[in-house]
C-alpha positions in Angstrom: -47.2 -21.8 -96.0 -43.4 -21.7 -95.3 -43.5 -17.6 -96.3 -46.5 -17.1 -94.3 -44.4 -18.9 -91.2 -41.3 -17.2 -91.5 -43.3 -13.3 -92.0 -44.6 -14.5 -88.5 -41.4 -15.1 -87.1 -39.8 -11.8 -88.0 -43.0 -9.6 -87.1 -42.7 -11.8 -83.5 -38.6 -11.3 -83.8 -39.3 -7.1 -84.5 -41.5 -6.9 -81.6 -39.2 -8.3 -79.4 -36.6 -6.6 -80.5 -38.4 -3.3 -79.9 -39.3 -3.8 -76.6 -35.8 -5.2 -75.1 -33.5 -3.4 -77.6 -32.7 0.6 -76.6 -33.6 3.4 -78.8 -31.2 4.9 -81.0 -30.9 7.6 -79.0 -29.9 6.3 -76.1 -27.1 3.8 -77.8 -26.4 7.1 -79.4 -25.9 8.6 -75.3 -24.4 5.5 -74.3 -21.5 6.2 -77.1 -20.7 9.5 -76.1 -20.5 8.5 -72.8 -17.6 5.8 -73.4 -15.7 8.4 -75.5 -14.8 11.2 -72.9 -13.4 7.8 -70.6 -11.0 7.3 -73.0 -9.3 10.6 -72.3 -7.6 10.2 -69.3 -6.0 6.4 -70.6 -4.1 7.8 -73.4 -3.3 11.3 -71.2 -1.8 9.1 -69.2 -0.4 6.9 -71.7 1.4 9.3 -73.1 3.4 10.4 -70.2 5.8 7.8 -70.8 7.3 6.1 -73.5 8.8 2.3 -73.1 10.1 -0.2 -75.8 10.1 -3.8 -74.7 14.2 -3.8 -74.0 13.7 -0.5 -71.7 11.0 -2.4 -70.0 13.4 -5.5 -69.9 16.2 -3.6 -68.4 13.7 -1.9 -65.6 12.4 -5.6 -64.9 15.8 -6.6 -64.6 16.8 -3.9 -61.9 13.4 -3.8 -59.6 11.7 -7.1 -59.6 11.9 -8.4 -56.2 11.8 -12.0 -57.4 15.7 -11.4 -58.6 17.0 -9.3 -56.1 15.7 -12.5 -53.9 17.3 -14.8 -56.2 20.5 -12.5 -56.1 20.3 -12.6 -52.4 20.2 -16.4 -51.8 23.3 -16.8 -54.7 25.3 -14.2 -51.8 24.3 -16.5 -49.0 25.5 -19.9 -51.0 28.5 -18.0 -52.0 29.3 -17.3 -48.5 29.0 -20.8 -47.2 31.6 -21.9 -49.2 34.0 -19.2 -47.2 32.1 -21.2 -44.1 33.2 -24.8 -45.5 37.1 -23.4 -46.2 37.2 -21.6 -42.9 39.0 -25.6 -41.2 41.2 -25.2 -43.6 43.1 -22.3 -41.3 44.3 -21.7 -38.0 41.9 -21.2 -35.3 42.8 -18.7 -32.9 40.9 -17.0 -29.6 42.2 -15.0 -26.3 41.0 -16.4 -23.0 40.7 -14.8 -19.4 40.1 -16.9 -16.2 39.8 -15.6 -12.6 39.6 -18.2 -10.0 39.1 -17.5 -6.1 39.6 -21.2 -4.7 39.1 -23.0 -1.1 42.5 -23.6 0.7 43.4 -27.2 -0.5 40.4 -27.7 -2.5 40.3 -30.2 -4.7 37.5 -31.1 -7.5 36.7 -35.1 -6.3 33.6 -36.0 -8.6 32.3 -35.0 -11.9 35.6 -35.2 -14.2 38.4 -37.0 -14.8 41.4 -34.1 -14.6 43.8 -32.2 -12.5 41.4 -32.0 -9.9 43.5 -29.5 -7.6 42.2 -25.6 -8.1 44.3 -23.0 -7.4 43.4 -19.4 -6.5 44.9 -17.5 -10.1 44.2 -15.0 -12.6 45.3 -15.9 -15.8 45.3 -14.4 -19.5 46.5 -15.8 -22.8 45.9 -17.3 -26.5 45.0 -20.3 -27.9 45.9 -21.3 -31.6 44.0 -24.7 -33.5 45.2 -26.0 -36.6 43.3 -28.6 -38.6 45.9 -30.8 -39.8 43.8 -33.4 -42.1 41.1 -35.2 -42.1 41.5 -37.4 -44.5 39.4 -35.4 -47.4 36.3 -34.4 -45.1 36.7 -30.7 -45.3 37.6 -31.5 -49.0 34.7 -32.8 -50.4 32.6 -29.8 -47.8 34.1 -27.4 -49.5 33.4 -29.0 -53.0 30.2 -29.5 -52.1 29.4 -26.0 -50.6 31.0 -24.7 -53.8 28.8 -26.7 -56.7 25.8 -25.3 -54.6 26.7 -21.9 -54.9 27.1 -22.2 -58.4 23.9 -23.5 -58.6 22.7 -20.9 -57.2 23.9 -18.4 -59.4 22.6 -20.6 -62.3 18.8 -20.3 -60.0 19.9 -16.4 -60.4 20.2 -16.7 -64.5 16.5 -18.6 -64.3 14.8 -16.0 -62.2 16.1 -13.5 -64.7 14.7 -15.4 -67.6 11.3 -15.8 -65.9 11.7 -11.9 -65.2 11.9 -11.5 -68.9 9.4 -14.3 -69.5 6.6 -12.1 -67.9 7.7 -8.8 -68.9 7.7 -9.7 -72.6 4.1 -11.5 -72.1 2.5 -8.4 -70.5 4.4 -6.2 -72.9 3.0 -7.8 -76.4 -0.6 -8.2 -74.3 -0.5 -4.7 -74.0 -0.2 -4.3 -77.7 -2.5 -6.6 -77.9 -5.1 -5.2 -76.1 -4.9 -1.5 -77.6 -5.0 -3.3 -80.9 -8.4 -4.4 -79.5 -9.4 -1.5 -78.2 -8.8 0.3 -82.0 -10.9 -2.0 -83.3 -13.9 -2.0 -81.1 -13.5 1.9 -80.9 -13.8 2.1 -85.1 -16.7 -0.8 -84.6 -18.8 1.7 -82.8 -18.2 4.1 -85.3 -19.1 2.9 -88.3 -22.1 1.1 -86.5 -23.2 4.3 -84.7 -23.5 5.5 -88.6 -25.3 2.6 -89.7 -27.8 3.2 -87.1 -27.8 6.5 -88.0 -28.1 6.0 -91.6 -30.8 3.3 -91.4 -33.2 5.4 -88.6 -33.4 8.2 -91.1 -34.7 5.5 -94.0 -36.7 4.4 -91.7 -38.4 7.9 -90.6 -38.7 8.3 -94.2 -40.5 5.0 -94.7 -37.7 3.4 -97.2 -36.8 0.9 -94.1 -39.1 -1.2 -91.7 -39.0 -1.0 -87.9 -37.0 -4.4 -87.9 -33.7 -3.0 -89.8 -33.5 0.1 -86.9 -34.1 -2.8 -84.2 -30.9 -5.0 -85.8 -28.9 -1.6 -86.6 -29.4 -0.9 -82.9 -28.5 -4.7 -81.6 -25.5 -4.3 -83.7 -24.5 -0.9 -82.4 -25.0 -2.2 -78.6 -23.0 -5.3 -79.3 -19.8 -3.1 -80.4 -20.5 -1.1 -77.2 -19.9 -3.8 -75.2 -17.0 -4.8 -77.3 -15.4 -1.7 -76.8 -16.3 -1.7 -73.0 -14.5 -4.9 -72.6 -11.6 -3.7 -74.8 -11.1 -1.0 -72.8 -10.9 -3.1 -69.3 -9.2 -5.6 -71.3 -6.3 -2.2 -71.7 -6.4 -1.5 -67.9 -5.5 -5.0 -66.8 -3.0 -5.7 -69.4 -1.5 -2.1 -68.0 -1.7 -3.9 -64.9 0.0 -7.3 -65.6 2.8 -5.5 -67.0 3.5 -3.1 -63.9 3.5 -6.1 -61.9 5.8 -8.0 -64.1 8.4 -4.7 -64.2 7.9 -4.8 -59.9 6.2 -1.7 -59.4 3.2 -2.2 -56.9 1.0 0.3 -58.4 -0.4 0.3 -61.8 2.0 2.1 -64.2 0.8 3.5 -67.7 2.8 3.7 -70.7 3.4 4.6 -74.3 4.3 1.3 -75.5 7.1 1.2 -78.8 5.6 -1.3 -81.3 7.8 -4.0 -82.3 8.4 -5.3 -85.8 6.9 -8.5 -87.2 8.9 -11.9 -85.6 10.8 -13.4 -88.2 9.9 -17.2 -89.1 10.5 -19.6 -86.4 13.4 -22.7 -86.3 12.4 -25.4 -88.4 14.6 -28.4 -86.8 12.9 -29.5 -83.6 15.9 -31.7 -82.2 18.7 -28.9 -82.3 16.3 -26.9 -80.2 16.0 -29.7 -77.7 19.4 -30.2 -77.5 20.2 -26.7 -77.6 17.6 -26.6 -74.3 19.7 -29.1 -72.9 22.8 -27.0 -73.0 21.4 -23.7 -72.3 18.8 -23.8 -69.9 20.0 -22.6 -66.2 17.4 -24.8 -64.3 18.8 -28.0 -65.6 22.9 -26.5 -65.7 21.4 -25.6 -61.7 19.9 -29.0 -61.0 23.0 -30.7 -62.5 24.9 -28.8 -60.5 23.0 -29.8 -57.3 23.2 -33.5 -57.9 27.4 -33.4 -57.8 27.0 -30.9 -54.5 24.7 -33.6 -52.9 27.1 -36.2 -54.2 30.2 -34.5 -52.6 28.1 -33.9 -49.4 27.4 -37.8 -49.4 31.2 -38.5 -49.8 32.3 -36.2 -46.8 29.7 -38.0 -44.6 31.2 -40.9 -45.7 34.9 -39.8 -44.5 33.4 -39.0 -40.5 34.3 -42.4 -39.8 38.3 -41.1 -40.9 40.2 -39.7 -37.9 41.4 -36.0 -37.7 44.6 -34.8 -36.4 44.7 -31.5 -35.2 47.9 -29.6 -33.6 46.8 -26.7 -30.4 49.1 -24.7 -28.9 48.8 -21.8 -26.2 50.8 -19.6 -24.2 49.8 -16.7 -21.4 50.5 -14.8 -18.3 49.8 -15.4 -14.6 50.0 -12.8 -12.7 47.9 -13.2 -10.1 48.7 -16.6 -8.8 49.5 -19.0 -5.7 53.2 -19.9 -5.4 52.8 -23.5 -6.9 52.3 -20.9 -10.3 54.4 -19.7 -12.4 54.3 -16.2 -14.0 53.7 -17.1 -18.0 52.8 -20.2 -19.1 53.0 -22.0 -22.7 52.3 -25.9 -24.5 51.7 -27.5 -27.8 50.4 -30.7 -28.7 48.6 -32.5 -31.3 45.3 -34.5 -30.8 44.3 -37.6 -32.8 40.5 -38.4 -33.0 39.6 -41.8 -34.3 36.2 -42.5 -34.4 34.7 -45.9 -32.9 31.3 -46.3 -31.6 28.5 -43.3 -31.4 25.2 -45.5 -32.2 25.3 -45.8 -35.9 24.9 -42.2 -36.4 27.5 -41.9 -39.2 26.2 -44.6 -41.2 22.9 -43.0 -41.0 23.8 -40.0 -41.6 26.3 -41.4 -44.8 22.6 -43.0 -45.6 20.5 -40.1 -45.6 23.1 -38.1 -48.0 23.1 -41.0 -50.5 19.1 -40.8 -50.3 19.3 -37.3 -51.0 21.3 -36.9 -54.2 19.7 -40.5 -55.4 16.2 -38.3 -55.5 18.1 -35.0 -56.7 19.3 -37.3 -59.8 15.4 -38.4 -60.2 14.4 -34.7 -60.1 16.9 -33.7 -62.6 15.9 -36.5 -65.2 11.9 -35.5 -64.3 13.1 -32.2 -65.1 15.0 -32.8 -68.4 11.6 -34.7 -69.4 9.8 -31.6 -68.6 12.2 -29.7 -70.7 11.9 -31.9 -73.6 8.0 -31.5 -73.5 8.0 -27.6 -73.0 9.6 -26.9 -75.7 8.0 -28.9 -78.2 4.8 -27.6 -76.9 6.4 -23.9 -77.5 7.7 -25.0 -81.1 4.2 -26.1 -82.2 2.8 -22.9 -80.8 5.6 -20.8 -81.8 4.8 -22.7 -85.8 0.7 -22.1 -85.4 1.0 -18.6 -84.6 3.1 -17.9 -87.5 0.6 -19.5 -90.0 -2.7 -17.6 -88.1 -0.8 -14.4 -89.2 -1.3 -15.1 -93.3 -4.3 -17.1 -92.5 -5.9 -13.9 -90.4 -5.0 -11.2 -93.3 -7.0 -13.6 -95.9 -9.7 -13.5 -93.1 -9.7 -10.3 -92.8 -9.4 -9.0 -96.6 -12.2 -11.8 -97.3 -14.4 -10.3 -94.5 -14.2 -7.2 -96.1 -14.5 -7.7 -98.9 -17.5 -9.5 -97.9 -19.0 -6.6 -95.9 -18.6 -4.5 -98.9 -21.0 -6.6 -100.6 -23.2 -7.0 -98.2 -23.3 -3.2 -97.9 -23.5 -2.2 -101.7 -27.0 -5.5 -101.7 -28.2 -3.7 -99.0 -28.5 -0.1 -100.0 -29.9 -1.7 -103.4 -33.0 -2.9 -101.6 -31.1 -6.7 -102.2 -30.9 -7.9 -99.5 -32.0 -7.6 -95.3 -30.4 -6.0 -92.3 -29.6 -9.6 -91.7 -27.5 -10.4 -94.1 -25.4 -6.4 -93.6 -25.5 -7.5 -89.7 -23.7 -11.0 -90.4 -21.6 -9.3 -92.5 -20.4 -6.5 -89.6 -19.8 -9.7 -87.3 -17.7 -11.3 -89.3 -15.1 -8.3 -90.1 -15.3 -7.6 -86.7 -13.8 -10.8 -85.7 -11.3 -10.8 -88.1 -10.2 -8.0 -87.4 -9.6 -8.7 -83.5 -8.3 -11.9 -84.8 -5.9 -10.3 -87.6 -4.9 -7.8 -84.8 -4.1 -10.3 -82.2 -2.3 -12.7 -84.2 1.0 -10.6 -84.6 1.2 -10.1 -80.5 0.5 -13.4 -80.0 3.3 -14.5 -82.5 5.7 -12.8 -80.7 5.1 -13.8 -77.3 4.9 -17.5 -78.6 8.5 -17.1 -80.3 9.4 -15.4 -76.8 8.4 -18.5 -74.7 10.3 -21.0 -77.2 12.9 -18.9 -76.6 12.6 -19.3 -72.7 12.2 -22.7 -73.4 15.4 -23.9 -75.3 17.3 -21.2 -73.0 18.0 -18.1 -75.2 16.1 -15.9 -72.7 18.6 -14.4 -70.5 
């Protein structure tokens, strides 16, 4: 009763197949139809060859997330000539022209000489900070620790340059590993179809092994459809990641096999510690901020500054003389302006106690990143033996499964299974080495070594 069920189920699964599954001929069409596509990829491909430190360098040189980077370490750079600029003398020309009333005096609005005089006057004016009590100190320190910061945000833009160019550049292999694959999939399906229509015309195979020749040959069509889109974007990702705007296409240089990765977790960490320019650049930022909070402090010190100026009159009243010229010294000693130092003393502390907080969230980050990329860096390296015993098991499996068939041992089913199964192990097998080597890439971004 069982045999008598499962004859019905194949007869049912043989018509289906036959009226949803495509003829032969026209998987047979379909394949010649991918092949000519293919041309104008590797035409292209071939116009220009790139290894993975050639694309590193280009990365390095175009990719506007850098040059911005670069451009915002210029500007911290030049506020630290801004912060220095009260240490020196402080010097301008002045011109003054004055038509005035006979006897007229200025009698509300100021308290000053308040007798104007009919004059035209020229001369220069010289201000020199004398101290103020560590202010100016602690702005230049301050303006100075952030600009070294940002240099350090320079060093981390780099290393996520390189972060993304060596991701796209391995998915690239990656992907034409693929795409090899699927293309020798449709190949030695296309003959199996072959192969098994012409028993079949000759009556040594049934309907049902043509229907799962041709569901297998469709299935790698697909496979290498997706492969070859799969090739496109990765071509994409990696133009991006190099900063050209257009989709570039080239020869990529195959890289040899990553060596093992490091075995002792904590070095790495502490290495990471060290090395990595987004904690050296939050560091950094938390003694700027705390500089910034001492020189708010030191408003309430006084300043003494010395002024001197000197000029000619030589269109004047008679109470005038021709040339003039003074020098002085003025003390400022803060007293009362609303509490607005203390608040503003206040809102510095605030700010470098929550750029402290940020730099312990991200050393915790930092630990946790690069464990994560250990463990993955240690996986990948075991998928690569573990995918060459998949792969020579698969085959060896298929090659059974081939030899049973042909001997009338076995059904299409059994062949079909097989084909699956070396199929995936070889995508796997292929994909494992490029994956490797982009994990061992991020573990190096991750304890620092990418730079």
């Amino acid at each position: 009763m069982r045999c008598r069920n499962f004859s019905l189920l194949l007869i049912l699964f043989a018509l289906t197949a036959f009226t949803v599954t495509p003829t032969a001929a026209q998987l047979h069409a379909a394949v010649d139809v991918q092949t000519p596509a293919q041309a104008p990829a590797a035409s292209s491909a071939a116009s220009q060859s790139l290894t993975l430190q050639e694309a590193e360098k280009i990365a390095i040189q175009n990719h506007p997330q850098l040059q911005a980077a670069t451009y915002l370490a210029a500007a911290a750079k030049a506020q630290v000539t801004e912060a220095r600029s009260a240490y020196y003398p402080h010097a301008y020309g002045s011109a003054t022209g004055v038509e005035a009333e006979t006897n007229s005096r200025v009698t509300a609005g100021a308290l000053n000489n308040s007798i104007i005089f009919s004059r035209f006057a020229e001369g220069v004016t010289v201000q020199q900070l004398v101290t103020d009590f560590g202010r100016t100190h602690e702005l230049v320190k301050s303006s100075n620790l952030h600009a070294k910061a940002q240099e350090e945000n320079v060093t981390t833009s780099r290393a996520d340059v390189l972060l993304q160019v060596d991701a796209a550049y391995y998915n690239v292999l990656k992907a034409q590993a693929v795409l090899q694959v699927a293309e020798e999939t449709v190949k030695d399906r296309k003959l199996v179809s072959d192969q098994v229509t012409e028993l079949e015309k000759n009556k040594l195979k049934s309907g049902l092994d043509v229907s799962f020749a041709n569901v297998d040959l469709a299935q790698a069509q697909l496979l290498l459809v997706q492969a070859q889109n799969d090739v496109q974007a990765s071509y994409a990702e990696l133009s991006a990641a190099l900063g050209f705007a257009d989709q570039k296409t080239f020869q990529l240089t195959d890289q040899t096999l990553p060596v093992t990765p490091p075995s002792d977790l904590s070095t790495l960490i502490a290495e990471a510690m060290r090395n990595r320019p987004e904690i050296i650049s939050q560091q950094l930022d938390v003694s700027s901020a705390q500089s910034y909070a001492n020189a708010e402090r030191d408003l309430w010190l006084p300043t003494i500054s010395a002024v001197g100026t000197a000029g000619l009159t030589p269109y004047r009243v008679e109470e005038l003389g021709s040339r003039y010229a003074a020098a002085g010294f003025n003390l400022n000693i803060p007293i009362f302006n609303g509490r607005q130092f203390n608040a503003l003393h206040a809102e510095a502390q605030a700010e470098a106690g929550a750029r402290q907080q940020y730099l312990r969230d991200l050393q915790n980050a930092v630990v946790r990143e690069v464990r994560k990329a250990w463990l993955n860096a240690n996986s990948g390296y075991q998928r690569l033996a573990l995918t060459q015993q998949l792969l020579d098991e698969a085959d060896q499996a298929l090659d059974l499964a081939q030899q049973r068939y042909k001997l009338g041992l076995s059904s299409i089913i059994e062949l079909s299974q097989a084909q699956l199964n070396a199929t995936q192990a070889q995508i796997s097998q292929a994909s494992a080495k490029y994956d490797y080597a982009a994990q061992l890439s991020a573990l190096n971004y991750q304890v620092g070594l990418l730079r």
